[in-house]
C-alpha positions in Angstrom: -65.0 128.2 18.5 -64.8 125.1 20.2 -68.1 125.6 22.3 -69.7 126.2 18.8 -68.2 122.9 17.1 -69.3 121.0 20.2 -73.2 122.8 20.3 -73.2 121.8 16.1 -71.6 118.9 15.0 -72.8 115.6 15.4 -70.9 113.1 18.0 -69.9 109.9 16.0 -70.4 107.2 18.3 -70.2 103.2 18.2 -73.4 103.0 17.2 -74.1 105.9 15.2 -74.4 109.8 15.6 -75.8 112.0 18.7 -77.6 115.3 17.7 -77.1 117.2 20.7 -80.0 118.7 22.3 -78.9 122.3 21.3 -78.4 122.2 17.6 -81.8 122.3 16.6 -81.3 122.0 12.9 -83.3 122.9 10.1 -85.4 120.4 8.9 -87.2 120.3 5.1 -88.7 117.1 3.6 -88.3 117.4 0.3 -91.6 117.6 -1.5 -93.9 118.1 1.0 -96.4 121.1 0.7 -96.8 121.0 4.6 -95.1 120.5 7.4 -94.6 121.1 11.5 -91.8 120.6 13.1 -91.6 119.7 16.5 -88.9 119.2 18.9 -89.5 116.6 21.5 -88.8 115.3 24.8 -89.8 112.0 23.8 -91.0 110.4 20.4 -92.6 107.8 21.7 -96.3 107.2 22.4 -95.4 107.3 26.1 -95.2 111.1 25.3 -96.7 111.5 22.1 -100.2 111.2 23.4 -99.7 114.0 25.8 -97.8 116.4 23.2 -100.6 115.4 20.8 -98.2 114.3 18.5 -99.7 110.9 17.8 -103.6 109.6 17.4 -104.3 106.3 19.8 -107.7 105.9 17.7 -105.4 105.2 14.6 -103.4 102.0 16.7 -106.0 101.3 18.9 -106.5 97.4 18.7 -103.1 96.6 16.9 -100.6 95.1 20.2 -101.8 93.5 23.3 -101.5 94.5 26.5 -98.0 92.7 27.1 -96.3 94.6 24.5 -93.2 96.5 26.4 -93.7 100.2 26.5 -90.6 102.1 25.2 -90.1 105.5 26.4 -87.5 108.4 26.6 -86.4 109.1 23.2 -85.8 112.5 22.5 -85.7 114.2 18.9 -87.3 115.8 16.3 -90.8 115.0 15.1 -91.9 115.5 11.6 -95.6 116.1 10.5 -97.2 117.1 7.3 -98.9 116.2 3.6 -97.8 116.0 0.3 -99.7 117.4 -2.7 -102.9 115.7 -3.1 -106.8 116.6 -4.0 -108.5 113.7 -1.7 -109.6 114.5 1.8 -110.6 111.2 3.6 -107.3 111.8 6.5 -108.9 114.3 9.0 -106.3 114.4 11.1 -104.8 117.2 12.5 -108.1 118.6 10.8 -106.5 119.4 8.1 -109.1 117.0 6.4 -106.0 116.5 3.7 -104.8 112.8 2.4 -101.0 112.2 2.1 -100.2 112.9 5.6 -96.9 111.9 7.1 -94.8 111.9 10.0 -90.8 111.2 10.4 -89.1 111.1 14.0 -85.6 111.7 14.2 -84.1 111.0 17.4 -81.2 112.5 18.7 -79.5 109.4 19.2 -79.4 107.9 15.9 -78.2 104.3 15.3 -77.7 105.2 11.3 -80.5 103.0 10.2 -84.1 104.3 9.1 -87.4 102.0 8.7 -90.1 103.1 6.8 -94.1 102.0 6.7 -97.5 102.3 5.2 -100.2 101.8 7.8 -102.4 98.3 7.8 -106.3 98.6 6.8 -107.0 101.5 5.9 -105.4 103.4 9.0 -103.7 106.5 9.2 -100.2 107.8 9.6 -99.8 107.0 12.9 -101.1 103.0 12.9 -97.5 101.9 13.5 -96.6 103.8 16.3 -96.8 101.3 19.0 -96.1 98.2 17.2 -93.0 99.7 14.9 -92.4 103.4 16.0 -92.0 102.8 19.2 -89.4 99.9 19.3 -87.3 101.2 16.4 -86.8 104.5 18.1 -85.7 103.3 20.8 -83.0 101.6 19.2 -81.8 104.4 17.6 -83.6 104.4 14.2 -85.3 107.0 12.1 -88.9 106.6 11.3 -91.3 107.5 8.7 -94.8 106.4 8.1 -97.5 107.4 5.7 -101.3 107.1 5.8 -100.9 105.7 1.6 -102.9 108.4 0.7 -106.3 107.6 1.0 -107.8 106.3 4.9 -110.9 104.6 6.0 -113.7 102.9 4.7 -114.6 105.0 1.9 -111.2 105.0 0.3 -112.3 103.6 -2.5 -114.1 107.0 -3.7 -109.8 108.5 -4.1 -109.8 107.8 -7.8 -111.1 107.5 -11.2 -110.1 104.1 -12.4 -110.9 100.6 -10.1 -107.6 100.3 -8.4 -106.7 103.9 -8.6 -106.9 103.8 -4.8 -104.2 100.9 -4.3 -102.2 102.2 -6.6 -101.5 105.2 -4.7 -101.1 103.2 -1.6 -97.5 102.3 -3.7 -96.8 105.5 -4.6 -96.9 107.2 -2.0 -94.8 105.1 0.2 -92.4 105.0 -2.9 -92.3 109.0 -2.5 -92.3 109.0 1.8 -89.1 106.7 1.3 -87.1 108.7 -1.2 -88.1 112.0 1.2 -87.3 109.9 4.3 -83.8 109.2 3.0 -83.5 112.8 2.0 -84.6 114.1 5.0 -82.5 111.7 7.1 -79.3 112.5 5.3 -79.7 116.5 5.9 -80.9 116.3 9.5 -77.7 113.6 10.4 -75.1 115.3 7.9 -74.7 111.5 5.7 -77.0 109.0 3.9 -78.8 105.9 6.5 -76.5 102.8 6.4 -79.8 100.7 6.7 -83.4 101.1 5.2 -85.7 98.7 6.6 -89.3 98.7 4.6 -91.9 96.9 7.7 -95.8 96.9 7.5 -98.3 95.0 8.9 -101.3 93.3 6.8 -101.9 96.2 3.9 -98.7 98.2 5.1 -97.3 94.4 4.9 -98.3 94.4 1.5 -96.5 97.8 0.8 -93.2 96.1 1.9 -93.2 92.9 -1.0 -94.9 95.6 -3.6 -91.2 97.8 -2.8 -88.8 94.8 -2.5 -90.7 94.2 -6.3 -90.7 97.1 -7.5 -88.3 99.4 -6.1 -85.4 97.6 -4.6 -82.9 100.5 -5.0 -85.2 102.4 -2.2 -84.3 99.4 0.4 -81.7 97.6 2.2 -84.3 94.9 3.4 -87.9 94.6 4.6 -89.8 93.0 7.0 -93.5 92.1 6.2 -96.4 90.7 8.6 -99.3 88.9 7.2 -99.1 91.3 3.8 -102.2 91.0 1.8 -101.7 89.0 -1.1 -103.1 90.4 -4.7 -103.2 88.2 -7.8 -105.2 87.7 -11.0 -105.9 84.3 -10.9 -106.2 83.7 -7.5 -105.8 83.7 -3.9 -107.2 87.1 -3.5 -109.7 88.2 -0.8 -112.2 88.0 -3.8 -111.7 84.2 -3.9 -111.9 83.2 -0.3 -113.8 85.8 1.6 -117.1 85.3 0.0 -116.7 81.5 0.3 -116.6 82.2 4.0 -119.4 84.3 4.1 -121.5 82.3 2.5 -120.7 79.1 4.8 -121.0 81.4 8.0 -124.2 83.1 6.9 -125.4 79.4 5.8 -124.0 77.6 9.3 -121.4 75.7 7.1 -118.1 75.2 9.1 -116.8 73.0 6.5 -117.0 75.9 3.6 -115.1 78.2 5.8 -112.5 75.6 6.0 -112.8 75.4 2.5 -112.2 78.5 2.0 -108.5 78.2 3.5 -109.4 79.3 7.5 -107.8 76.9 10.1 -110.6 75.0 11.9 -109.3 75.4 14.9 -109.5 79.1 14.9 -113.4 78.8 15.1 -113.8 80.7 18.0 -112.4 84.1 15.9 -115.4 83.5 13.3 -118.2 85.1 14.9 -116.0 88.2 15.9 -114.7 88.2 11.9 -117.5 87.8 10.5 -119.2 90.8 12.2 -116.1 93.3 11.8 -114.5 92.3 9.1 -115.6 90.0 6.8 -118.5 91.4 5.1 -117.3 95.2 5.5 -113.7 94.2 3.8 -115.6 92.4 0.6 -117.9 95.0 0.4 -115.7 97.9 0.7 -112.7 96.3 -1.8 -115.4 95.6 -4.4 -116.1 99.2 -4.2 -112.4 99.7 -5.5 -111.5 96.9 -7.6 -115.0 96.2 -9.3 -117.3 98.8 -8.9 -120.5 97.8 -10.9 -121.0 94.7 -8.7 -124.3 95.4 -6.9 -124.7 92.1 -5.5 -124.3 90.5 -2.1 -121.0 90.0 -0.3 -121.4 86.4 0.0 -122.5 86.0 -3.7 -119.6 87.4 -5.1 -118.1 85.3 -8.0 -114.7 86.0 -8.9 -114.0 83.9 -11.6 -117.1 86.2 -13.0 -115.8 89.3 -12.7 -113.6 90.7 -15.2 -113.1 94.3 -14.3 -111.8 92.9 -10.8 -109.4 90.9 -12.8 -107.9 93.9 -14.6 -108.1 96.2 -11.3 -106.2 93.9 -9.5 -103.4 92.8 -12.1 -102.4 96.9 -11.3 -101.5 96.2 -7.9 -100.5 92.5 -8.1 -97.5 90.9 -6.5 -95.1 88.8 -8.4 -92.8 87.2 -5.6 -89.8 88.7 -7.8 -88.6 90.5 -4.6 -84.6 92.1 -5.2 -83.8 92.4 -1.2 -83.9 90.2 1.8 -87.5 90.0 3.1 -89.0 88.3 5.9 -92.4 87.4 5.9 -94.3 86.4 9.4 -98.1 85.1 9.9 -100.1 83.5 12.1 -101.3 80.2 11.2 -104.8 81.5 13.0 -105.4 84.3 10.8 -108.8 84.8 10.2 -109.2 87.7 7.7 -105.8 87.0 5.5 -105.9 82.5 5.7 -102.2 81.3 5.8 -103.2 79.0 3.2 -104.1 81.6 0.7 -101.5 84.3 1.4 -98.1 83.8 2.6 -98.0 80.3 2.1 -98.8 81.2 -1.1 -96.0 84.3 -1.0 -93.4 82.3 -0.1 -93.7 79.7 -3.0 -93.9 82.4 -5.3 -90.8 83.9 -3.8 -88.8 80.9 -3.2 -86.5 80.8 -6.4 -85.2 84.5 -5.4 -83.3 83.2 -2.3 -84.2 86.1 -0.6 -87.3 84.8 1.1 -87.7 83.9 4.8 -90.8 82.7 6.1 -92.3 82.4 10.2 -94.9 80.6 10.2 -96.1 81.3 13.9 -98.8 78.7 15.3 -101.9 80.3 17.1 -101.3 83.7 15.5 -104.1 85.9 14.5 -104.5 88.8 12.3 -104.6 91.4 15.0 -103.0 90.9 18.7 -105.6 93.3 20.2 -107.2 89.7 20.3 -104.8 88.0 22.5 -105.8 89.7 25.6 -109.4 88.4 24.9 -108.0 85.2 24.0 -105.1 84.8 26.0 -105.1 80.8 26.3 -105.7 80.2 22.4 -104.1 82.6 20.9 -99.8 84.5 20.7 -98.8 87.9 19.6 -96.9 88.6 16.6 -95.8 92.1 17.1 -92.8 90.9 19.1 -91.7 88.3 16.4 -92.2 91.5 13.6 -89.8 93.5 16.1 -87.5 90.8 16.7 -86.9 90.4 12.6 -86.6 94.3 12.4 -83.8 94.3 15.0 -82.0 91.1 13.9 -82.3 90.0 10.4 -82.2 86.2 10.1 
């Protein structure tokens, strides 16, 4: 009897519960249509890429090369889909949208952190910069892909907006089965649920602190895309910059809201991302615009106007956030997104901003630049770990 309580019940340590390595528990997340489970030697991408339990295409470009590698967390590894009739996601080949994945670790510090995936990424777009680092201190992880991945998402849908939308509810639905499935594995709820994201996933975190406090303990959000009606939106700066790239206008791109000093990021961001990121979110929010990217007109366009007041922000967040960005971005400008945030925020004293000199949108760019430009991923770790 004794070597039977000792093989299954949880240890309850200092800092939280050991699963030992024996009591492979059942493991159902609630909801889900499919799932694998996997029991591993190490969560981590140090042996996730070998167990083929991660995808390095979907992170690829996200951390620098300084980033510390974590490694030797053992645990459980959850993958699978929720109901859904879209099939942009092809990993796994299952060609099936909804996908998620939740690692357990054996050594559980109590707390769970949850997150959508930047861009239009899939599931596993956190793993180095968030999954990685939380599992090694002992937290629970769960991600989703939102639903809808890369850059044809905007055909998931009827309405313009339909797309986003999901992008909300589905990491509304990963959380509530994260908790669930947390609570079963560990035998008792997670002390701490931590909402982080990174650019659209950062987005996802102020949409939840909004919306659906009651899911969250806190959240920690870098360079989250800012929606509103009237204005900043990508609709009413990224054409501006276009135009005064495409036109040999420095002074317009300032305009627009982009630090002059992060020139030397414009050629890169104008052939990766600017032009594809107008064109591709006027396919979602206003999809009868047949013009150019740099013609765009916002002020013009009143089917964007009522796509994007579906999956506006309002500032009204209900638990502690903390928002980081670079003031080098040069796809979200600081000037028309958190800046903006955190003035719309302010009268909830719940709102802490980082504004981080020489930060970019992406650290993958640090290693090119590594004179001009500092990584942000540490600072979004930091704020997971220790709350300020």
């Amino acid at each position: 009897m004794r070597r039977l309580l000792s093989l299954f019940t949880a240890t309850v340590l200092l800092a939280g519960v050991t699963v030992p390595a024996e009591a492979h528990r059942a493991v159902r997340v609630p909801g889900a249509e499919y799932q694998q489970v996997a029991h591993l030697d190490d969560l981590t991408t140090a042996g996730t890429v070998a167990s083929g339990h991660t995808n390095p295409a979907d992170y690829a470009g996200l951390t620098h090369s300084g980033l510390p590698q974590q490694s030797g967390v053992p645990g459980v590894q959850v993958d699978g889909y929720f109901p859904d009739n879209s099939h942009t996601n092809t990993n796994h080949g299952w060609n099936h949208d909804s996908q998620f994945v939740i690692r357990l670790p054996r050594r559980w510090n109590g707390g769970l952190v949850v997150s959508g995936s930047p861009g239009v990424r899939a599931q596993y777009a956190n793993d180095k910069a968030i999954s990685d680092y939380v599992l090694a201190l002992g937290y629970a992880y769960a991600a989703t892909d939102k639903g809808n991945t890369g850059a044809a998402f905007y055909t998931d849908g009827l309405r313009p907006g339909d797309a986003i939308v999901e992008w909300n509810v589905r990491t509304t639905q990963l959380a509530r089965a994260a908790r669930a499935t947390v609570s079963q594995y560990y035998g008792h709820p997670a002390r701490e649920v931590i909402a982080a994201g990174i650019s659209n996933g950062g987005y996802l975190v102020r949409w939840q602190l909004e919306n659906h406090p009651e899911l969250f303990t806190r959240g920690v959000d870098l360079e989250g895309t800012l929606w509103t009606v009237n204005g900043p939106n990508l609709f009413t700066y990224l054409p501006q910059a276009i135009k005064g790239y495409e036109q040999h206008d420095p002074a317009a791109i300032v305009a627009a809201g982009f630090d002059p000093r992060s020139d030397f990021l414009w050629d890169y961001h104008y052939t990766v991302y600017w032009k594809l990121t107008q064109r591709i979110y006027a396919a979602e929010l206003d999809p009868t615009y047949t013009g150019s990217e740099a013609d765009y007109d916002y002020a013009q366009r009143p089917e964007a106007h009522r796509a994007i007041k579906r999956i506006a922000l309002t500032g009204k967040i209900k638990k502690p956030l903390i928002t980081i960005q670079g003031t080098y971005d040069s796809l979200l400008p600081i000037t028309q997104d958190s800046d903006v945030y955190a003035e719309m925020a302010r009268g909830t004293g719940l709102h802490t901003y980082q504004r981080v000199e020489a930060g970019n949108h992406v650290d993958g760019l640090v290693d090119t630049h590594p004179d001009q430009l500092v990584p942000l991923v540490p600072l979004l770790q930091r704020a997971i770990r220790t709350p300020s």
